[in-house]
N, CA, C and O atoms as CSV, one atom per row, in Angstrom:
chain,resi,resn,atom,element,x,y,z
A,1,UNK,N,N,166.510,120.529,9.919
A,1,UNK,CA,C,167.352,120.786,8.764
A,1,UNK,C,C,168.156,119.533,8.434
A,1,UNK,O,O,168.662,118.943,9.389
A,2,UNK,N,N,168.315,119.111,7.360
A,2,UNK,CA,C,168.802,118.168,6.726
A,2,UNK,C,C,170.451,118.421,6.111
A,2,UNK,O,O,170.638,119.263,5.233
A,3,UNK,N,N,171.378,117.755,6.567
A,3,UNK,CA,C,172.750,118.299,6.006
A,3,UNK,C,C,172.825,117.264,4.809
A,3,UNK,O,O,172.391,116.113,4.854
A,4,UNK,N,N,173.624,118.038,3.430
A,4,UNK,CA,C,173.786,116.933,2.310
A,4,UNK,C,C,174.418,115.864,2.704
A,4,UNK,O,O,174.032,114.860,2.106
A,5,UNK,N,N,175.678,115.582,3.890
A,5,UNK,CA,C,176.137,114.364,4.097
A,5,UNK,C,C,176.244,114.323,5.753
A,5,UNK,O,O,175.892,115.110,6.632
A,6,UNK,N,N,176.864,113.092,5.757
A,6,UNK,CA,C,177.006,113.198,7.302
A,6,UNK,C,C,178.048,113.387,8.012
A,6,UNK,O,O,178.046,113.060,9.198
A,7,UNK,N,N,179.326,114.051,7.313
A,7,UNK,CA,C,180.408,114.061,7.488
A,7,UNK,C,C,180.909,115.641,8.152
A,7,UNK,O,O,180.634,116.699,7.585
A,8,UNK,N,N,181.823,115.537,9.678
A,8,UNK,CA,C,181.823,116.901,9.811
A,8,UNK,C,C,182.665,117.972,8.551
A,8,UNK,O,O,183.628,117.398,8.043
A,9,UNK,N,N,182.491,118.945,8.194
A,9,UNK,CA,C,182.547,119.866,7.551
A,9,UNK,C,C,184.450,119.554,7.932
A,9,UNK,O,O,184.699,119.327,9.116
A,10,UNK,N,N,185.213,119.557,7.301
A,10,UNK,CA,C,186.853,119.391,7.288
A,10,UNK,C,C,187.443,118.139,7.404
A,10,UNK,O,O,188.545,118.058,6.861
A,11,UNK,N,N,186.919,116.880,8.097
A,11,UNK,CA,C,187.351,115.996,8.286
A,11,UNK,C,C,188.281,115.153,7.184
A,11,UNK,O,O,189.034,114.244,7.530
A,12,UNK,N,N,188.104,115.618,5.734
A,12,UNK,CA,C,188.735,115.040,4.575
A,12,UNK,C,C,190.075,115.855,4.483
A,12,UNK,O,O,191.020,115.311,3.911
A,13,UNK,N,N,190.221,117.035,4.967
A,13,UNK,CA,C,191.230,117.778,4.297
A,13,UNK,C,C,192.225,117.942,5.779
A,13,UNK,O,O,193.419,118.237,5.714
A,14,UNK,N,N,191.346,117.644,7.354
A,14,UNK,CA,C,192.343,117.903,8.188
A,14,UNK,C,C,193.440,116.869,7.725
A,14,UNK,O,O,194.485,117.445,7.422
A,15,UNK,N,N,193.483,115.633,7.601
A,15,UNK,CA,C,195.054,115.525,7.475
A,15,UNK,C,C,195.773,116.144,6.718
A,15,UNK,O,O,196.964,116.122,7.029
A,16,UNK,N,N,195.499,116.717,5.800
A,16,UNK,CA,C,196.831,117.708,5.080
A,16,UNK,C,C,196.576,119.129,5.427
A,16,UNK,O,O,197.282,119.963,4.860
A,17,UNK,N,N,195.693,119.526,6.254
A,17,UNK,CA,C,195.470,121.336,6.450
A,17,UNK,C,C,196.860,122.045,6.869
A,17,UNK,O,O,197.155,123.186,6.515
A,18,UNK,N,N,197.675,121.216,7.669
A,18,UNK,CA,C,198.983,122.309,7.553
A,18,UNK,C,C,199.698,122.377,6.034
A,18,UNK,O,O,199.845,123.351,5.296
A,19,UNK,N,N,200.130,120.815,5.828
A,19,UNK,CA,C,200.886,121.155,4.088
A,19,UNK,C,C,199.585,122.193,3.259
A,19,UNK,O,O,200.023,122.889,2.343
A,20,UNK,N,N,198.553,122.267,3.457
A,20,UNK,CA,C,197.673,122.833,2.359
A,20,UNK,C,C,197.841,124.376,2.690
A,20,UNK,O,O,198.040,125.167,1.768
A,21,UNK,N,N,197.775,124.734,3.792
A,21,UNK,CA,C,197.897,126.183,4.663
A,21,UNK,C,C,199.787,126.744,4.275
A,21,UNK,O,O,200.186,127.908,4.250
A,22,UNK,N,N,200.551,125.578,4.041
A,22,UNK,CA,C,201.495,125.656,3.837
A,22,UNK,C,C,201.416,126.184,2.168
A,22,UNK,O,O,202.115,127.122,1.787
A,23,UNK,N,N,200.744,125.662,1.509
A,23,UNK,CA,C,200.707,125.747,0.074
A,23,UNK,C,C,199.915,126.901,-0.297
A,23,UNK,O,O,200.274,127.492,-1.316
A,24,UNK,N,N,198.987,127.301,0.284
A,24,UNK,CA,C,198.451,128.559,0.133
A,24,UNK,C,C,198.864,129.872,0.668
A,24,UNK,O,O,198.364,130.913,0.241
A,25,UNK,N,N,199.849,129.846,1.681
A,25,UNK,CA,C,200.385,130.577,2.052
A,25,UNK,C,C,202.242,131.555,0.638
A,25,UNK,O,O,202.800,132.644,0.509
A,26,UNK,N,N,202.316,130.238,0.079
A,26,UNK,CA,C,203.293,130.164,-0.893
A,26,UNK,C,C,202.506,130.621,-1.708
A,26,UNK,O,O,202.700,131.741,-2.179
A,27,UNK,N,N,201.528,129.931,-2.034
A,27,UNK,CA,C,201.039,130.667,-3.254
A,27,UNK,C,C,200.412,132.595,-3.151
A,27,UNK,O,O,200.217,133.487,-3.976
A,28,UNK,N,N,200.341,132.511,-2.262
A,28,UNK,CA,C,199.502,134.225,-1.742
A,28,UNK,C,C,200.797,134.902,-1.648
A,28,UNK,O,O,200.648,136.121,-1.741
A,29,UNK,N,N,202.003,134.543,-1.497
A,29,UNK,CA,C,203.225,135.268,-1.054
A,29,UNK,C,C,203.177,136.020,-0.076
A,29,UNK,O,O,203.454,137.219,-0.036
A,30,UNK,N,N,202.629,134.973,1.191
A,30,UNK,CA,C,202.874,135.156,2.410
A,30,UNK,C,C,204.110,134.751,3.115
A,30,UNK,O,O,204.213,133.530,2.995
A,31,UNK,N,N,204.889,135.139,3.657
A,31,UNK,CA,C,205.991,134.476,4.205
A,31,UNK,C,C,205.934,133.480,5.025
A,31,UNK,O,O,205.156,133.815,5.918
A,32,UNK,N,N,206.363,132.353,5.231
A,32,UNK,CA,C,206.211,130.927,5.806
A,32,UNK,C,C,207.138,131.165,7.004
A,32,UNK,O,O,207.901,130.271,7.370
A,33,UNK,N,N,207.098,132.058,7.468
A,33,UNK,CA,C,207.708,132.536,9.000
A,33,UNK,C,C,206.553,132.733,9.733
A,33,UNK,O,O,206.640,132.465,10.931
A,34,UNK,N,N,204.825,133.387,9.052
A,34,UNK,CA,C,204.030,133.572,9.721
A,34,UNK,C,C,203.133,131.909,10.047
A,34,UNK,O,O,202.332,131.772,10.972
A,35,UNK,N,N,203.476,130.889,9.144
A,35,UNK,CA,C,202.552,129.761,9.113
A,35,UNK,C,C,202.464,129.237,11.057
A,35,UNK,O,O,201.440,129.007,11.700
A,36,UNK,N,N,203.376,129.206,11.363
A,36,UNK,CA,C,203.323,128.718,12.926
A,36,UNK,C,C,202.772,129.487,13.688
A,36,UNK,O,O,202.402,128.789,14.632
A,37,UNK,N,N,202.350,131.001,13.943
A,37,UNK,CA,C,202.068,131.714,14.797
A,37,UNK,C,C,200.197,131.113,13.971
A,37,UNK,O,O,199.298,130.614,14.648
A,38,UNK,N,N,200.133,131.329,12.734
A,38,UNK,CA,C,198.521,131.261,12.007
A,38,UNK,C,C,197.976,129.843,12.173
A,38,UNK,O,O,196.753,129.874,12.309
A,39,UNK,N,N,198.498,128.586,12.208
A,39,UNK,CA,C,198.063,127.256,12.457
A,39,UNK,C,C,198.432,126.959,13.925
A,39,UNK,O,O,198.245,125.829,14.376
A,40,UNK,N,N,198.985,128.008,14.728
A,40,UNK,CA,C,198.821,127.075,16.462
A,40,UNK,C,C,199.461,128.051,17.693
A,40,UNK,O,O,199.449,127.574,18.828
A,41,UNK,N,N,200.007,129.379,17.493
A,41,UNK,CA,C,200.457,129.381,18.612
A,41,UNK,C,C,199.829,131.044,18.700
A,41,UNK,O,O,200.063,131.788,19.652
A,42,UNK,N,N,198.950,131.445,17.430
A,42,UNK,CA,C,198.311,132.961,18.026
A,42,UNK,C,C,196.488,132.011,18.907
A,42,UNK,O,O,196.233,132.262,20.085
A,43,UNK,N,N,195.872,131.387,18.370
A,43,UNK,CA,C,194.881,130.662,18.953
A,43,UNK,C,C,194.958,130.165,19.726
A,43,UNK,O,O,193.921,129.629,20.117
A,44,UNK,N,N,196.258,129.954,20.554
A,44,UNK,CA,C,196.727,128.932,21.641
A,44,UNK,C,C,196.566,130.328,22.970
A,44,UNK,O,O,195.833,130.374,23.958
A,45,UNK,N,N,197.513,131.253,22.485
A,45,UNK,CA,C,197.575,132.269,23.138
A,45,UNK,C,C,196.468,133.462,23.484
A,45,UNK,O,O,196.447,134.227,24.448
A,46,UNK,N,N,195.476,133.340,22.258
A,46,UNK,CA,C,194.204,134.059,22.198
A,46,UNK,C,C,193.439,133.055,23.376
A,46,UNK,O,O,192.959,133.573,24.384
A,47,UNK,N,N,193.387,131.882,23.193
A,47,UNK,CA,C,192.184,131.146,23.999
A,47,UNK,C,C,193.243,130.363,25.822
A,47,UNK,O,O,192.855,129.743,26.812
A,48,UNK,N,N,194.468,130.840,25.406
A,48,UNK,CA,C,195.172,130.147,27.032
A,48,UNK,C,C,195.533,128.903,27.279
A,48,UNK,O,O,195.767,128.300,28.326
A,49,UNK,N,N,195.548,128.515,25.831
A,49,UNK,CA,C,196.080,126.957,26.103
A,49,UNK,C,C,197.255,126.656,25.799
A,49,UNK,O,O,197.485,126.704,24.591
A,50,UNK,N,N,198.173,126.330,26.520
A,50,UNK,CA,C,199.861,126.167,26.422
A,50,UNK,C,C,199.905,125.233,25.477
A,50,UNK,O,O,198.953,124.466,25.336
A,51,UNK,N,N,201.106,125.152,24.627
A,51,UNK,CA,C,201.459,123.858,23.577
A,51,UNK,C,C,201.898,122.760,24.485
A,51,UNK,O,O,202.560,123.023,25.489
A,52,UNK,N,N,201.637,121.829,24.249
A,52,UNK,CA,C,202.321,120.569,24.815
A,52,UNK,C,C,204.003,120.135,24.216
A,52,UNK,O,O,204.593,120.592,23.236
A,53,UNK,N,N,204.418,119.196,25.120
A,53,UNK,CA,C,205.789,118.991,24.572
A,53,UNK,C,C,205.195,118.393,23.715
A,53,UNK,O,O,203.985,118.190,23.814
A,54,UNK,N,N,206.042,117.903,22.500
A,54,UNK,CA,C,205.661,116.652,21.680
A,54,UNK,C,C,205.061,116.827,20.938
A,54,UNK,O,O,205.289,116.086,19.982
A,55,UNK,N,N,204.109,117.654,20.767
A,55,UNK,CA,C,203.290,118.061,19.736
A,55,UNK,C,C,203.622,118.933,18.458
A,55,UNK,O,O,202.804,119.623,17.851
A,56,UNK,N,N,205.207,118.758,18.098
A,56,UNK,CA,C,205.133,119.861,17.058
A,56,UNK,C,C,205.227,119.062,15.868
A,56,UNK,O,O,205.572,117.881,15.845
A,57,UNK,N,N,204.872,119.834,14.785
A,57,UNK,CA,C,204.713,119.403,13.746
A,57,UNK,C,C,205.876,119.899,12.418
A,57,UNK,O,O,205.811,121.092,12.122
A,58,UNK,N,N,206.609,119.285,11.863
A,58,UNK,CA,C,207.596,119.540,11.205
A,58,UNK,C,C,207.369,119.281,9.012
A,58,UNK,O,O,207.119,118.223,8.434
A,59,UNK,N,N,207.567,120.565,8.431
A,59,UNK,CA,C,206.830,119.921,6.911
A,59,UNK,C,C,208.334,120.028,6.326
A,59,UNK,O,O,209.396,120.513,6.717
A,60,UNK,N,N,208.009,119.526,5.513
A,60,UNK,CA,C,209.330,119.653,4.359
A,60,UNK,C,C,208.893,119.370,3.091
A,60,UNK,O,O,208.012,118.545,2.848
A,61,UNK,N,N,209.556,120.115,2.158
A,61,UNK,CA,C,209.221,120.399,0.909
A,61,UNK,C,C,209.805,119.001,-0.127
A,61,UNK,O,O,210.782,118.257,-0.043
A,62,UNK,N,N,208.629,119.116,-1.117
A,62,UNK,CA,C,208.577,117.681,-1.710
A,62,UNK,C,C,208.115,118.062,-3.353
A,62,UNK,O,O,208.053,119.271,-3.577
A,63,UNK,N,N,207.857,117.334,-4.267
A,63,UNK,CA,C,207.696,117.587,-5.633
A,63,UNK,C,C,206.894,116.379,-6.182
A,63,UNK,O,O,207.558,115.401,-5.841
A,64,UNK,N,N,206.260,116.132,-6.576
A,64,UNK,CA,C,205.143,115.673,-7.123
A,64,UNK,C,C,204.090,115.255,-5.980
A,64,UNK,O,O,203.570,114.212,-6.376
A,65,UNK,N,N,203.545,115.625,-4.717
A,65,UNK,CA,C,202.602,115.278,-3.693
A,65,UNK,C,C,201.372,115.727,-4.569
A,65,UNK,O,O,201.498,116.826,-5.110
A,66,UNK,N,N,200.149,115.008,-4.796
A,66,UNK,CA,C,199.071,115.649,-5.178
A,66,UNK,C,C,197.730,114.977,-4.515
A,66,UNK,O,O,197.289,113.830,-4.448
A,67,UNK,N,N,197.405,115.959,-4.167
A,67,UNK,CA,C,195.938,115.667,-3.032
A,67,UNK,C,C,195.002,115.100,-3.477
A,67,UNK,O,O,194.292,115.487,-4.405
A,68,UNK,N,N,194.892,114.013,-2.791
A,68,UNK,CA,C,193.507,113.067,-3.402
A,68,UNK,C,C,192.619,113.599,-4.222
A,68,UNK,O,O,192.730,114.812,-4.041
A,69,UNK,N,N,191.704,113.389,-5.113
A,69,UNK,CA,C,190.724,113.724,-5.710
A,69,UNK,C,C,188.877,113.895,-4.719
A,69,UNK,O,O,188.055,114.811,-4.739
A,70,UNK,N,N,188.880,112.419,-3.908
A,70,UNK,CA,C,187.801,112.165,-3.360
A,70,UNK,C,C,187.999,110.794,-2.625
A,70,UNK,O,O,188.836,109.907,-2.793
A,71,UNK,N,N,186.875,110.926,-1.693
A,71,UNK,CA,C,186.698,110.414,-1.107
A,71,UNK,C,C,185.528,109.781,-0.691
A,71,UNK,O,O,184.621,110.398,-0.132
A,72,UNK,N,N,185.483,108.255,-0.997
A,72,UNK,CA,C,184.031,107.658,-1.000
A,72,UNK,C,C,183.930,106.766,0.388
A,72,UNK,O,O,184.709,105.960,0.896
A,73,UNK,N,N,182.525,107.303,0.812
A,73,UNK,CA,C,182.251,106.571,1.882
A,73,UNK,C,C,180.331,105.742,1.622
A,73,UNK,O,O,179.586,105.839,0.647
A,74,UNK,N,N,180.204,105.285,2.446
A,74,UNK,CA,C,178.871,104.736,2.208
A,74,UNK,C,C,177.732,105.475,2.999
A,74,UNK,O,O,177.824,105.397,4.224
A,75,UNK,N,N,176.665,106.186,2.480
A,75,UNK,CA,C,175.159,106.627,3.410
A,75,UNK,C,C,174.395,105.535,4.269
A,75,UNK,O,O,174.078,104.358,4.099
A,76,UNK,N,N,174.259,106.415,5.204
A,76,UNK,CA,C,173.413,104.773,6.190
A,76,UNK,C,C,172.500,104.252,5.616
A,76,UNK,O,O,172.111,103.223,6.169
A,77,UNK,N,N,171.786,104.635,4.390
A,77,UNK,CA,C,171.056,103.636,3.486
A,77,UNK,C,C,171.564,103.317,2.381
A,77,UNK,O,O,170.948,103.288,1.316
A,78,UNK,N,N,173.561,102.862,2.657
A,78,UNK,CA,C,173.812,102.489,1.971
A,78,UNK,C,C,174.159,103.165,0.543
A,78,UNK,O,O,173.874,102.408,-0.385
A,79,UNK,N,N,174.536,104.018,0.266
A,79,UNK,CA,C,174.583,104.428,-0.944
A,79,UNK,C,C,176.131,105.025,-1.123
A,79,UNK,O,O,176.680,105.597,-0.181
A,80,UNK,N,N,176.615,104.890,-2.077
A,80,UNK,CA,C,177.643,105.814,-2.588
A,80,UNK,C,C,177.723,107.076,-2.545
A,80,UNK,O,O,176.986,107.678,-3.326
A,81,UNK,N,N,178.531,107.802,-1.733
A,81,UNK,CA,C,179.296,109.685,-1.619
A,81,UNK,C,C,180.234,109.820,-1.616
A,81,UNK,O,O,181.148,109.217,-1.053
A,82,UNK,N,N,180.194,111.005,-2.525
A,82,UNK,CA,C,181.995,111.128,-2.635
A,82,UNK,C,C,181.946,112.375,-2.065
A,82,UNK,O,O,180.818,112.854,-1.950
A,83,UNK,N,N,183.004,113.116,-1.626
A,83,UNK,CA,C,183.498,114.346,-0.767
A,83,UNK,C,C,184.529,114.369,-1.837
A,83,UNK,O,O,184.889,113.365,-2.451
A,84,UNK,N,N,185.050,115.743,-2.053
A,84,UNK,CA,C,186.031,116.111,-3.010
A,84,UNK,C,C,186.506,117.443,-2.068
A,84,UNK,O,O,185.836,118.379,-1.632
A,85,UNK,N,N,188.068,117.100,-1.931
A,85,UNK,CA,C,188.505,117.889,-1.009
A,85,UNK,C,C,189.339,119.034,-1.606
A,85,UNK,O,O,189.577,119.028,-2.814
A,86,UNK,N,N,189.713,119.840,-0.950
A,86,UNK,CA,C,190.333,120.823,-0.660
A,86,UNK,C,C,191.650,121.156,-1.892
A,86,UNK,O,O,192.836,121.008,-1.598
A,87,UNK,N,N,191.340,121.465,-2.815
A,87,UNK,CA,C,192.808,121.439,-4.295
A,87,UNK,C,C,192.905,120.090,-4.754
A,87,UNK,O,O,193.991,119.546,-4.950
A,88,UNK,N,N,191.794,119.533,-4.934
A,88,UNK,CA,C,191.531,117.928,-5.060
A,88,UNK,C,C,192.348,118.091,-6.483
A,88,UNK,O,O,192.145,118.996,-7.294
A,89,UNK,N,N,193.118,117.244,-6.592
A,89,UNK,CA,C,193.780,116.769,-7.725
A,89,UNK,C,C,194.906,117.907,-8.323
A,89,UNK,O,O,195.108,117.934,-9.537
A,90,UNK,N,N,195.464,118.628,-7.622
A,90,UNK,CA,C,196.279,119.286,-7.299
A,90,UNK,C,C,197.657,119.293,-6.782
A,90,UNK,O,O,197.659,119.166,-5.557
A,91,UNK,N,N,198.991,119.414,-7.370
A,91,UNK,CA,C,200.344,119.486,-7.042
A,91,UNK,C,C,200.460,120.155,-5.720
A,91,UNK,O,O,200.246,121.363,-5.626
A,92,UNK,N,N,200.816,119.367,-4.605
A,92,UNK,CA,C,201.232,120.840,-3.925
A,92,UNK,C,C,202.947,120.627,-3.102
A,92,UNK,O,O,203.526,119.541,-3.065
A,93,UNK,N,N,203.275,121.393,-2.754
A,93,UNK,CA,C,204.907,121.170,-2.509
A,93,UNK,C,C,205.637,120.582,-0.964
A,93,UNK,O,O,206.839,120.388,-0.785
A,94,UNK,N,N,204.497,120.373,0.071
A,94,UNK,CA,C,204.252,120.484,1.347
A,94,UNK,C,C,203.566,118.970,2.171
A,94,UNK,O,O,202.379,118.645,2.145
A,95,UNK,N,N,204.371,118.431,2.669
A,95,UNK,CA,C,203.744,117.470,3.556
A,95,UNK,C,C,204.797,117.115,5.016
A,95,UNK,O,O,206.007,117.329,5.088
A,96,UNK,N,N,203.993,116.579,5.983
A,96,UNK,CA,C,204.386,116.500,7.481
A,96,UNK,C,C,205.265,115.507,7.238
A,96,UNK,O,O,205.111,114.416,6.690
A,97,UNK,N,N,206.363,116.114,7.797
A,97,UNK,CA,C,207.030,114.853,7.688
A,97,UNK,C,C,207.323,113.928,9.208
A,97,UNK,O,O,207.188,114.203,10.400
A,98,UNK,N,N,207.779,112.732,8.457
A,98,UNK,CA,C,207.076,111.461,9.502
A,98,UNK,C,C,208.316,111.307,10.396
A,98,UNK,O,O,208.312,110.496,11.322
């Protein structure tokens, strides 16, 4: 079987999947009290793996952030692909802060 690219399936959108999980969660009018148990600590606890110190991740709300459109990389014979991610070209209110 032949995959259209060679790229694993998320790799464009994991850096923003919490602000984006963050943004879809707002938009569904889910409460953002559940986002931490749904991005890391019910899967942690389902599969037995303790959080590490250090590892937490902190977002804060922002106003004009808008998610790349695409992303071009080159085919091993050389050719031009673009990947178009996840609310590509899209406002969203949510990023990690540094």
């Amino acid at each position: 079987m032949t995959l259209p690219s060679p790229c694993a399936a998320g790799i464009y959108t994991g850096a923003n999947l919490v602000p984006l999980t963050a943004e879809i969660f707002e938009r569904s009018g889910i409460p953002l009290e559940r986002l931490e148990g749904f991005v890391s600590t019910h899967g942690r606890a389902f599969y037995g793996f303790p959080a590490r110190e250090g590892d937490e991740v902190v977002l804060r709300r922002v106003e004009g952030r808008t998610v790349d459109k695409a992303y071009a990389y080159k085919t091993d014979k050389g050719e031009d692909e673009w990947v178009i991610t996840f609310l590509a070209g899209e406002e969203i209110r949510w990023e990690v802060a540094a």
